[in-house]
C-alpha positions as CSV (number, residue, x, y, z in Angstrom):
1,X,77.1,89.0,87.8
2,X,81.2,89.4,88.6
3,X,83.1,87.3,87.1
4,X,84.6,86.4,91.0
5,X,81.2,85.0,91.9
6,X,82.2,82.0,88.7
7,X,85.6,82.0,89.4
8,X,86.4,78.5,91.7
9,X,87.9,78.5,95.0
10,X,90.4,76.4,94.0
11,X,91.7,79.1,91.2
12,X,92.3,82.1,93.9
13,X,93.6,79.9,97.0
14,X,96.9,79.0,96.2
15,X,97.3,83.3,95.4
16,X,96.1,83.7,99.3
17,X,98.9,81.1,100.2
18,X,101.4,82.8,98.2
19,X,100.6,86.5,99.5
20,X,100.4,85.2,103.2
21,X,103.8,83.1,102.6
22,X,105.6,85.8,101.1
23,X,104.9,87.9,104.2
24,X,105.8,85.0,106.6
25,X,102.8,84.0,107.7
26,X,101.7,80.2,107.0
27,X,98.8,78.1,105.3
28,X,97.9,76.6,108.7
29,X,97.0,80.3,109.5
30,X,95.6,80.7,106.7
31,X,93.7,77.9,106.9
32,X,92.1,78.8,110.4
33,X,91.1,82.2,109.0
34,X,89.0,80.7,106.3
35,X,87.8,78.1,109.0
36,X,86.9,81.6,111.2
37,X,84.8,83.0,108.6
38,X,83.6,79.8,106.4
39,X,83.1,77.3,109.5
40,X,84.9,75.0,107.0
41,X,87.0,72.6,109.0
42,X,90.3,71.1,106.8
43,X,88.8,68.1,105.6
44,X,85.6,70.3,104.1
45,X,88.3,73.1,102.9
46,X,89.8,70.0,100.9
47,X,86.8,69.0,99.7
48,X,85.9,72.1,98.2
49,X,89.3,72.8,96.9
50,X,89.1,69.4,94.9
51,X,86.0,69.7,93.6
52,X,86.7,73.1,92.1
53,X,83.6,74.8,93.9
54,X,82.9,78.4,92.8
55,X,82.9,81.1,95.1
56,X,79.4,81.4,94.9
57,X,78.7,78.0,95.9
58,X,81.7,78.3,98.7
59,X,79.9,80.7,100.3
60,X,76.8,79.2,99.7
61,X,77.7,76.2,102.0
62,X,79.4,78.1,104.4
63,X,78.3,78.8,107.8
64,X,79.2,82.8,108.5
65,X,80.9,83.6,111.7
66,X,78.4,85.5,113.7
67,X,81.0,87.9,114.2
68,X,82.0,88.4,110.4
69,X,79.7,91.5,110.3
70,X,82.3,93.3,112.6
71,X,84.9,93.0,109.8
72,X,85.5,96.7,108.8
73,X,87.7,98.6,106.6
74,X,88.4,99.3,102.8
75,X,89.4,96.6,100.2
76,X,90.1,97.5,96.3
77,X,89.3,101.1,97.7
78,X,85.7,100.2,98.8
79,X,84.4,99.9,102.5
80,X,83.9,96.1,103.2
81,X,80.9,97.1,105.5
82,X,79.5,99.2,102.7
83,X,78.9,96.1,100.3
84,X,75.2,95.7,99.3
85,X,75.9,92.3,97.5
86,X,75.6,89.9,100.3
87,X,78.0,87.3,98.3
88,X,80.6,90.1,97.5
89,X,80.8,91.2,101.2
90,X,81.3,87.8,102.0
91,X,84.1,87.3,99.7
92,X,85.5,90.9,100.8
93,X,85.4,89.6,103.7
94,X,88.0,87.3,103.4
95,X,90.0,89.1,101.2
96,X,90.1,91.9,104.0
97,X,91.2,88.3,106.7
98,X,93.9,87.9,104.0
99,X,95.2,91.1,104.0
100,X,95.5,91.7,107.8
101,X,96.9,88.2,108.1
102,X,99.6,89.3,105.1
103,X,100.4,92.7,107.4
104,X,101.5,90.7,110.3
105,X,98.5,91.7,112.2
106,X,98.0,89.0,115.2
107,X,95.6,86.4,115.1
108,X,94.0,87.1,118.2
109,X,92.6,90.3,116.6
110,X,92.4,88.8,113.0
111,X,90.0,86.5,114.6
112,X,87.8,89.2,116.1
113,X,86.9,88.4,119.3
């Protein structure tokens, strides 16, 4: 098992906020990416930040954008779409809706439509 799967939400969140920050983009945006993917409105986003849920129990809860599947590209030099793990695509996934918010890409197409 990777160690990410143990590793709590809580942990890696604030290192999304600081890579999207430091590239001028906001927690708000951030925020409604992880909404996008996770269906996790703010007040459930809080909920699992607080009570220090693991990735794998994150994504365990979360309802996958239908769309999520059309999220393409490499990450740590690996092809998201590639990923056999279903719960390491899924947090590839939003590393890859990280990155592309942290590159200025525009919301309208980070949100695949």
């Amino acid at each position: 098992m990777s160690r990410i799967f143990i590793a709590t939400f809580a942990s890696v969140y604030p290192l999304y906020v600081a890579k999207v920050e430091k590239k001028g983009r906001t927690k708000a945006e951030l925020d409604q990416v992880i909404e996008w993917l996770t269906g996790f409105g703010p007040a459930a986003l809080k909920d699992h930040l607080e009570a220090g849920t693991t990735f794998e129990d994150f994504f365990a809860d979360a309802e996958l954008n239908p769309r999520a599947s059309s999220i393409t590209g490499v990450i740590c030099g690996v092809r998201v779409e590639h990923i056999e793990d279903p719960l390491m695509q899924k947090i590839r996934y939003l590393d890859k809706l990280v990155d592309e918010l942290a590159k200025g890409k525009p919301m309208e197409k980070i949100l695949r439509p």
